[in-house]
C-alpha positions, 0 to 999 in steps of 0.5 A: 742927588737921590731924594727918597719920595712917597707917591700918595693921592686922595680922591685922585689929588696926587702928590709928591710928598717928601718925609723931613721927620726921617731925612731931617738930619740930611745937609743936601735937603737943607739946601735944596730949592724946594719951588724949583724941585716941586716944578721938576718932580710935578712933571707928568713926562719928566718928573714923578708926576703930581699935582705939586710936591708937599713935605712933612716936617717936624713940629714943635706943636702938632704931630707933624708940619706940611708945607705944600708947593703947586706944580708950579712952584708958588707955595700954598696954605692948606689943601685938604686932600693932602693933608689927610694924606700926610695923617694917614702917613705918619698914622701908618709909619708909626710917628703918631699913634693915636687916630685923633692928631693936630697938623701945623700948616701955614693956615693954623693948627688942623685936627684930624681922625682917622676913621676905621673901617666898620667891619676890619678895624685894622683898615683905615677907610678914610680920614676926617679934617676939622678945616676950620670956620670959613672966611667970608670977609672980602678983606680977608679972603682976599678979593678986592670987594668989601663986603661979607658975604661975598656973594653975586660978584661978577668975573668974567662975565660969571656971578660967583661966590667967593670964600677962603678956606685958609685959601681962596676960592670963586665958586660958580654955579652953572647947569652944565659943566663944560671943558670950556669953563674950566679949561679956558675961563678957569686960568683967566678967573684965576689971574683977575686983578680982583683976586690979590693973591689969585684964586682957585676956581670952582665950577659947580653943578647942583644936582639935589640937596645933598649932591653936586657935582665939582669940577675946579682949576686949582692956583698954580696946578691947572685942574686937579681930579679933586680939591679938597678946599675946593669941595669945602668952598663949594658947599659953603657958597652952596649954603649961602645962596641956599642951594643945598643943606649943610651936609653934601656929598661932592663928586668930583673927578677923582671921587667923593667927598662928604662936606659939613658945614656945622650950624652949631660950631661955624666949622667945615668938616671933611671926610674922604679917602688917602692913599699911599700909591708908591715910593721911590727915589727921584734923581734931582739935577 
């Protein structure tokens, strides 16, 4: 079957996305294996290519729902930089109009802005998320440590901090990020018994009170040239040793974001760019 797609990355976290609002009366997607096709249409050399695939669905109680696969098949909860993608996309393709818009996904109710740009207001510039309070609670996270913060737990030889933002994460801190790290000791962290469900793994390097440098090894992708959950995680471990103020900028591989974690309200807010790259129709055997 020909399944139509749209191609879109934010901060270099690309894609696959599949838009069920239009295609929702087609039997044939009603079928499909959407875990087996996210390994297929993931393939830099034999699919599309992307980080994983996600689709945009109908909803009941928000502008729109996002489901979203790793490119190897496990499903995720949330991902920030794809899901201000898919705000930019029903925002452009005139399924919601206003620039304030709630997403469903399987870790809640999001809210997003679309930011204009300053001097063209018929430019988007980016999109802003409300990611919600973190979670700190090693029960919740999750992570087989009992205590909250979850701060100076040891894997692998590494002293990190975990955090879930509507999924997990392991923030480490090191002076230099090296290939090493990421590429070899980010799968094992990922696999470690002490995660229950797995875990995303950051690798941060301090560089001011406002900037730090990110590189992470996503759960079920390998490493992503940004992860928006990642960049929020990392701030708030940030905070919480007292490395960095509460509003940083964090480059990663793909570009920056600009993280928020709010005294006031408890709540990570993140600001970054998306993108619409192409389209096309993918031939699923």
């Amino acid at each position: 079957m020909k399944i139509p797609f749209i191609k879109m990355e934010g901060a270099g976290n690309d894609y696959v996305y599949i838009d069920l609002i239009k295609n929702s009366n087609e039997l044939d997607f009603k079928n499909l294996d959407y875990k087996d096709l996210a390994q297929k249409i993931s393939q830099r050399h034999f699919g599309v290519g992307s980080d994983g695939l996600v689709l945009i669905l109908p909803s009941s109680k928000a502008a729109c729902k996002m489901r979203m696969f790793n490119a190897d098949g496990s499903e995720a909860e949330m991902c920030g930089n794809a899901i201000r993608c898919v705000a930019r996309y029903v925002y452009d393709h005139g399924y919601h109009k206003r620039k304030k818009l709630q997403i469903e996904t399987l870790a809640g109710l999001k809210n997003l802005s679309i930011i204009k740009d300053e001097k063209d207001h018929h430019k988007i510039s980016g999109v802003r998320v409300d990611m919600g309070e973190p979670v700190l609670s090693g029960k919740s996270i999750p992570v087989k440590e009992d205590k909250e913060p979850v701060v100076g737990l040891t894997v692998m030889n590494y002293r990190g901090t975990a955090v879930s933002m509507g999924n997990p994460h392991f923030v480490i801190f090191t002076d230099e990020i090296t290939d090493t790290q990421v590429l070899q000791h980010g799968p094992d962290i990922e696999q470690d018994p002490l995660f229950p469900n797995r875990t995303n793994v950051e690798f941060v390097k301090i560089v001011t009170r406002d900037l730090i440098d990110m590189r992470v090894w996503e759960r079920g992708s390998g490493e992503t040239l940004a992860c928006g959950t990642g960049a929020c995680a990392s701030v708030v471990a940030s905070v919480l040793n007292n490395l960095t103020s509460r509003t940083v900028d964090v480059r990663l591989r793909g570009g920056v974001l600009r993280i928020e974690w709010n005294e006031k309200d408890n709540r990570v807010y993140l600001t970054g760019p998306a993108r619409e790259v192409f389209s096309g129709l993918y031939h699923h055997m």
